[in-house]
Backbone as CSV, one residue per row, in Angstrom:
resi,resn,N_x,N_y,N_z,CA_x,CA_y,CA_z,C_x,C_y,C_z
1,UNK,114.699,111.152,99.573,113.860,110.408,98.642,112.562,111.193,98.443
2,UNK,112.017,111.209,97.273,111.180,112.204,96.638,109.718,111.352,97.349
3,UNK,108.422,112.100,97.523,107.521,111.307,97.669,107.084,110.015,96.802
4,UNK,107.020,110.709,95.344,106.616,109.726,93.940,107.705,108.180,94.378
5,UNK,109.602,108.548,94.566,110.085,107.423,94.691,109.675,106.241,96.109
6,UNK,109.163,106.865,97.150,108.771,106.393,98.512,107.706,105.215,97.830
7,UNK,106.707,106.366,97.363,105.392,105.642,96.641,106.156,104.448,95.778
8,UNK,106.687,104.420,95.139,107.047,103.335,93.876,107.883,102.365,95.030
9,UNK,108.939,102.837,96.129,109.469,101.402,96.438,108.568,100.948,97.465
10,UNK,107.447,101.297,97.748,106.200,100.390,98.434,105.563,99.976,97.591
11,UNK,105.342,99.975,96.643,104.869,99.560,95.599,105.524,98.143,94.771
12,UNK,106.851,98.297,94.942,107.673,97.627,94.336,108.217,96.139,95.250
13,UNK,107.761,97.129,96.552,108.231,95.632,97.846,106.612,95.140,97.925
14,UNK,105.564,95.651,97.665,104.183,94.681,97.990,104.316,93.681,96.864
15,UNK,104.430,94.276,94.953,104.101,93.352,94.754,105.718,92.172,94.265
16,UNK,106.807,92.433,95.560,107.625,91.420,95.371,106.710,90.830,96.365
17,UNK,106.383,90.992,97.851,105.745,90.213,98.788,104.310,89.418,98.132
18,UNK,104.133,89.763,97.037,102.640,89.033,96.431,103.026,87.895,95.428
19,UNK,104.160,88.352,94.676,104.637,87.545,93.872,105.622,85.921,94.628
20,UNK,105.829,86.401,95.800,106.681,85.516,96.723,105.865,84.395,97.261
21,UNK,104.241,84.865,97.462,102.719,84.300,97.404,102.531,83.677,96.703
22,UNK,102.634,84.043,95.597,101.288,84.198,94.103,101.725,81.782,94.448
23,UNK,100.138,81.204,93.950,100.310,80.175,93.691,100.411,79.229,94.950
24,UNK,100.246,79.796,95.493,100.434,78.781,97.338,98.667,78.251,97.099
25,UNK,98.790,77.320,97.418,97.016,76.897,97.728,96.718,77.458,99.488
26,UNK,95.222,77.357,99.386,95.306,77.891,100.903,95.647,77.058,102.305
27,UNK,95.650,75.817,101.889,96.450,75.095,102.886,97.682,75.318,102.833
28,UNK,98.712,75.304,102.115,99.701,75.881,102.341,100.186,77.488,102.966
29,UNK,99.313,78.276,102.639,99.032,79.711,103.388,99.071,79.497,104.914
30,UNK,98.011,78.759,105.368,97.406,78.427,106.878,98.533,77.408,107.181
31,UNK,99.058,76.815,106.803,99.798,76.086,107.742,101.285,76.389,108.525
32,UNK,101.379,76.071,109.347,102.478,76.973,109.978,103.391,75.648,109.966
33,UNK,104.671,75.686,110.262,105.367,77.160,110.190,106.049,77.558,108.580
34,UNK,105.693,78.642,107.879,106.859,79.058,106.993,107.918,79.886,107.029
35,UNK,107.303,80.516,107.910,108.809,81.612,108.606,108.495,81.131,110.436
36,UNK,109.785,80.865,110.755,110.008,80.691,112.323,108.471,80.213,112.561
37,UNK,107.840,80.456,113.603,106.834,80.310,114.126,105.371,80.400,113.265
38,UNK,105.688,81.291,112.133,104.312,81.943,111.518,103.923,81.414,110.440
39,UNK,102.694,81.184,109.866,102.194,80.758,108.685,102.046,82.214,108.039
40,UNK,102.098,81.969,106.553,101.717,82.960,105.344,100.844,83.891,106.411
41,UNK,99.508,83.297,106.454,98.339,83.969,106.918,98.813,85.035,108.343
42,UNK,99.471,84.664,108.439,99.993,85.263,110.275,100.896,86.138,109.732
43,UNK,101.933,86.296,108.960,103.082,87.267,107.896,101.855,88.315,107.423
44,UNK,101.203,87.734,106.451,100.756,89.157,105.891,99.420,89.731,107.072
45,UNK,99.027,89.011,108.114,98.624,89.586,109.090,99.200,90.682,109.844
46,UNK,100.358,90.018,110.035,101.806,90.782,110.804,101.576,92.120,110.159
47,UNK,102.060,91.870,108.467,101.872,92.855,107.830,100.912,94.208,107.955
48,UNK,99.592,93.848,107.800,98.430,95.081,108.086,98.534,94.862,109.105
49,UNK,98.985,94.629,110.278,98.609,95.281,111.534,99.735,96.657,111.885
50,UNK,101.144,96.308,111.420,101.720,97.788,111.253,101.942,98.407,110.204
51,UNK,100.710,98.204,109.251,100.015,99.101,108.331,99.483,100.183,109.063
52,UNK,98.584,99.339,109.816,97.479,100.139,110.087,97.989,100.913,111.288
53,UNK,98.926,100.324,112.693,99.763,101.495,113.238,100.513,102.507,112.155
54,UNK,100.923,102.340,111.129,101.831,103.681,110.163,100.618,104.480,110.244
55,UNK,99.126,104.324,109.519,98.436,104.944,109.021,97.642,105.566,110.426
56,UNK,97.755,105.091,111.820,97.477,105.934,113.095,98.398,106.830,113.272
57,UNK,100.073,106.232,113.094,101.334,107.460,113.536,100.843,108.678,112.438
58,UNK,100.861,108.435,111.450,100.561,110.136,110.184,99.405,110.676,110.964
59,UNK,98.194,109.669,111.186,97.282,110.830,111.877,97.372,111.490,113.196
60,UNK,97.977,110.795,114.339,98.432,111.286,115.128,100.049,112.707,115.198
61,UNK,100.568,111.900,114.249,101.321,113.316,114.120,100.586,114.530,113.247
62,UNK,99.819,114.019,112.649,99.663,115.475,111.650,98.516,116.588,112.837
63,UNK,97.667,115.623,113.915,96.818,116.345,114.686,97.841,116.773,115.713
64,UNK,99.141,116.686,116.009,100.214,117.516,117.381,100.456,115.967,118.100
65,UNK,100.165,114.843,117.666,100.358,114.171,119.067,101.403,113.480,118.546
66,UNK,102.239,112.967,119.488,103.262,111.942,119.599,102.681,110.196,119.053
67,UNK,103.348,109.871,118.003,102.132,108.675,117.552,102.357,106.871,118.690
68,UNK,101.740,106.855,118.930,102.169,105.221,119.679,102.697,104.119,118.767
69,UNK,103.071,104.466,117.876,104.365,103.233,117.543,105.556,103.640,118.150
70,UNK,105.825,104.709,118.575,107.574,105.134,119.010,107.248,104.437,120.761
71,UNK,106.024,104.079,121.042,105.649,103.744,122.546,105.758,102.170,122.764
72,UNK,105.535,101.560,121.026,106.389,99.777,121.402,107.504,99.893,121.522
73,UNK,107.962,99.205,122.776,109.399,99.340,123.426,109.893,97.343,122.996
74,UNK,108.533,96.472,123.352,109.112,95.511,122.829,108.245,95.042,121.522
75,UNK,108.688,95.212,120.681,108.313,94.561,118.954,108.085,93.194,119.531
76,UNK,108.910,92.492,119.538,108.420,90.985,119.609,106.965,90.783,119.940
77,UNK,106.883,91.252,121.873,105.768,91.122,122.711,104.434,91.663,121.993
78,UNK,104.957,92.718,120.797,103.736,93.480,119.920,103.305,92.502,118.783
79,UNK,104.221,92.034,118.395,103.880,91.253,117.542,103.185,89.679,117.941
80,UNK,103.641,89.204,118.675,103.238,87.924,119.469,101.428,88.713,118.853
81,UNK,101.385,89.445,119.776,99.945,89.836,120.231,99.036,89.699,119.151
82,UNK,100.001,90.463,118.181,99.043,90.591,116.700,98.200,89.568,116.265
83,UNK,99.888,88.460,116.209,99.750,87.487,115.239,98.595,86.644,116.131
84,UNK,98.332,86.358,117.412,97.875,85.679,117.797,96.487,86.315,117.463
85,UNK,96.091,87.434,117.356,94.638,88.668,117.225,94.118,87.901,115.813
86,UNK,95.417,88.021,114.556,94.938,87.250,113.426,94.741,86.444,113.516
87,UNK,95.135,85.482,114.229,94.803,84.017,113.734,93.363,83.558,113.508
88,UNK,92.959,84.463,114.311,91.193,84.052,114.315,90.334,84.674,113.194
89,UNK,91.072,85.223,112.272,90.331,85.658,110.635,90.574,84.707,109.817
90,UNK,90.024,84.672,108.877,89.652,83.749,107.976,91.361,84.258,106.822
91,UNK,91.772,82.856,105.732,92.701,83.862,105.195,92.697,84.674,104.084
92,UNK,91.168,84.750,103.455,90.414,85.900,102.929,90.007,86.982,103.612
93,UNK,89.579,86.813,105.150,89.721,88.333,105.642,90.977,89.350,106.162
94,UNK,91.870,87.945,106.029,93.462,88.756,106.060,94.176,89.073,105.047
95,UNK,93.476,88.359,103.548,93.688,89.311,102.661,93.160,90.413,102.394
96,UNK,91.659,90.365,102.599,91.263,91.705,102.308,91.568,92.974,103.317
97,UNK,92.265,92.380,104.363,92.822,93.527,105.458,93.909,94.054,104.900
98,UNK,94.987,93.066,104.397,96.202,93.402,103.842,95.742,94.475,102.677
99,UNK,94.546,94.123,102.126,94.873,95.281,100.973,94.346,96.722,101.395
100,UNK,93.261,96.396,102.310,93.155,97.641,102.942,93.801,98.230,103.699
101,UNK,94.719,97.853,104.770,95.784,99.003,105.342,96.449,99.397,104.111
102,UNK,96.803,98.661,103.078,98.055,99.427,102.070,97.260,100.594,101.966
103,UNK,96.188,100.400,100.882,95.321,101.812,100.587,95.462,102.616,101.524
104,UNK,94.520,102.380,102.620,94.701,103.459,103.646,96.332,103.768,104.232
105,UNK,97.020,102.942,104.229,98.361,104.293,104.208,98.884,104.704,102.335
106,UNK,98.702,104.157,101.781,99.016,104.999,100.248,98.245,106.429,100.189
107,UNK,96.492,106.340,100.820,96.055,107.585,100.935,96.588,108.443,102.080
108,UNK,97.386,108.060,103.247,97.637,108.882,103.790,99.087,109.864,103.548
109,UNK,99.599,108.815,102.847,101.118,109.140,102.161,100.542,110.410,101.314
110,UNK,99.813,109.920,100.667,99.391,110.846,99.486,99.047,112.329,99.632
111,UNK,98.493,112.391,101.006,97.640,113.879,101.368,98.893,114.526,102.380
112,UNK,99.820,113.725,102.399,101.116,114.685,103.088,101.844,115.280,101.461
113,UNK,102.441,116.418,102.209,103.377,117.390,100.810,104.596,116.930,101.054
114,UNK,105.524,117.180,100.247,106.812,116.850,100.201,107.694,117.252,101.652
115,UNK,107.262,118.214,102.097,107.930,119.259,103.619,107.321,118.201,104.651
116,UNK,106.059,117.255,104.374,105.580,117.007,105.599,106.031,115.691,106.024
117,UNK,106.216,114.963,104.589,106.687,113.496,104.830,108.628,113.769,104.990
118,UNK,109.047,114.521,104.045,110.654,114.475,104.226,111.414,115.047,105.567
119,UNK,110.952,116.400,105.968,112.043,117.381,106.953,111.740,116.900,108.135
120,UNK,113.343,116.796,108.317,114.085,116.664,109.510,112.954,117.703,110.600
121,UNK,112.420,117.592,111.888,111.684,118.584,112.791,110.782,118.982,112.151
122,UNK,109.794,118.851,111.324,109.188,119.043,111.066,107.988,119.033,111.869
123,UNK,108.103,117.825,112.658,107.215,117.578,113.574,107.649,117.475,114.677
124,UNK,107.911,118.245,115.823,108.881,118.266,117.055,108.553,116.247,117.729
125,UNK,107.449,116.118,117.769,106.882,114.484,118.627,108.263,113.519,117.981
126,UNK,108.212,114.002,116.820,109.263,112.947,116.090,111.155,113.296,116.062
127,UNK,110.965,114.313,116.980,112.545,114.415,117.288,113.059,114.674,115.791
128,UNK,114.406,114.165,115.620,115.274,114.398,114.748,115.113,113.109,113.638
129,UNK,113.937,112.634,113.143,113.600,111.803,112.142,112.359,112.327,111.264
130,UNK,112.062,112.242,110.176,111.707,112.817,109.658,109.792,111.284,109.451
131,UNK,109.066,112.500,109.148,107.885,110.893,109.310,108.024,109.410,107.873
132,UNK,108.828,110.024,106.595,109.450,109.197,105.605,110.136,107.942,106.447
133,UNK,111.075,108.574,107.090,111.879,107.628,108.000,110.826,107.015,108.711
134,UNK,109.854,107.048,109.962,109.246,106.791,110.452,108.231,105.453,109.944
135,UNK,107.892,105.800,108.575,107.050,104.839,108.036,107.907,103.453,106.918
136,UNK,109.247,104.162,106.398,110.061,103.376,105.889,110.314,102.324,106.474
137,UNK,110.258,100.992,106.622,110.483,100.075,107.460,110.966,99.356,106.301
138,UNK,110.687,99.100,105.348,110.805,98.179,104.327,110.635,96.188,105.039
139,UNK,109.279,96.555,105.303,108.424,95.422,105.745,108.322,94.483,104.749
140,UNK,107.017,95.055,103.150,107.646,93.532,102.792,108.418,93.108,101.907
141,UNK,109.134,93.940,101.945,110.831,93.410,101.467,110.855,92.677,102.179
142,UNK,111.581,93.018,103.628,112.047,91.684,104.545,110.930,90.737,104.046
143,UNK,109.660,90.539,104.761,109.317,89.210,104.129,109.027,88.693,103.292
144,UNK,108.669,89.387,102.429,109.487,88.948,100.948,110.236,87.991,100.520
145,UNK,111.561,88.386,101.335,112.472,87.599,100.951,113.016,86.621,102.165
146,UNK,112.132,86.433,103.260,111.656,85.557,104.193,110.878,83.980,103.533
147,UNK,109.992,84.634,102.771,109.194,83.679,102.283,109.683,83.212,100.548
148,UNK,110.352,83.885,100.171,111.163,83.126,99.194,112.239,82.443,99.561
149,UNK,112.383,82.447,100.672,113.840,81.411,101.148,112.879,80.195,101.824
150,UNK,111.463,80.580,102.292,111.233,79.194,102.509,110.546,78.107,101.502
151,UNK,110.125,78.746,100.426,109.793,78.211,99.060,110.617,77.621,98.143
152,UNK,111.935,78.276,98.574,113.236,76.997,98.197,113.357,76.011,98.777
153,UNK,113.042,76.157,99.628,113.222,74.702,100.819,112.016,73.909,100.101
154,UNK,111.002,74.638,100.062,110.035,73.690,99.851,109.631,72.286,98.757
């Protein structure tokens, strides 16, 4: 996958994850639960917090180091942590977080070349995956379409 297409399907899964939003009042945001355990506000929390680990792994790999997302062994226990870290922002400062990790990894996407985000070894820390792979998660797709299944219910 070309950089430009990487760029467009993050692009294309935020604003399905915004549109899956769009129109909630903010009590409905804050109130839990809409997915399993989590309110809106705690999802797109979820969200920028492994934003903002993607946008540490690029800098840590591009300076030689091995990045600490390959070092969460349990996701859940990482996430618990998060969501519980957000809860205590307002759900305007977890929007304006959400839009700032995107930026800051869109700019970091951006200042890698095609060799740096695609090849296989490119970066020995990352073994036999390439850092594309690494950051591809297709996050909010999944919730995305997490939170449009609970808006049917609703």
């Amino acid at each position: 996958m070309s950089k430009a297409d990487f760029l467009a399907q993050l692009d294309a899964d935020r604003q399905r994850l915004l549109q899956a939003i769009e129109g909630l009042s903010d009590e409905e945001m804050t109130a839990a639960p809409a997915v399993g355990e989590w309110s809106v506000r705690d999802i797109l929390g979820h969200i920028a917090a492994w934003e903002w680990e993607a946008v540490k792994a690029v800098e840590q790999v591009l300076s030689g180091q091995r990045p600490d997302l390959l070092d969460i062994k349990n996701v859940n226990a990482w996430n618990a942590v998060q969501v519980k870290a957000w809860r205590g922002r307002t759900l305007d400062e977890v929007r304006a977080e959400l839009q700032h990790s995107r930026q800051a990894l869109l700019t970091a996407i951006g200042a890698l070349d095609e060799r740096q985000l695609e090849a296989v070894g490119a970066f020995p820390q990352l073994g036999n995956t390439s850092l594309r792979r690494l950051l591809d998660w297709h996050h909010d797709r999944e919730h995305a379409a997490d939170l449009e299944a609970w808006r049917a219910r609703l």
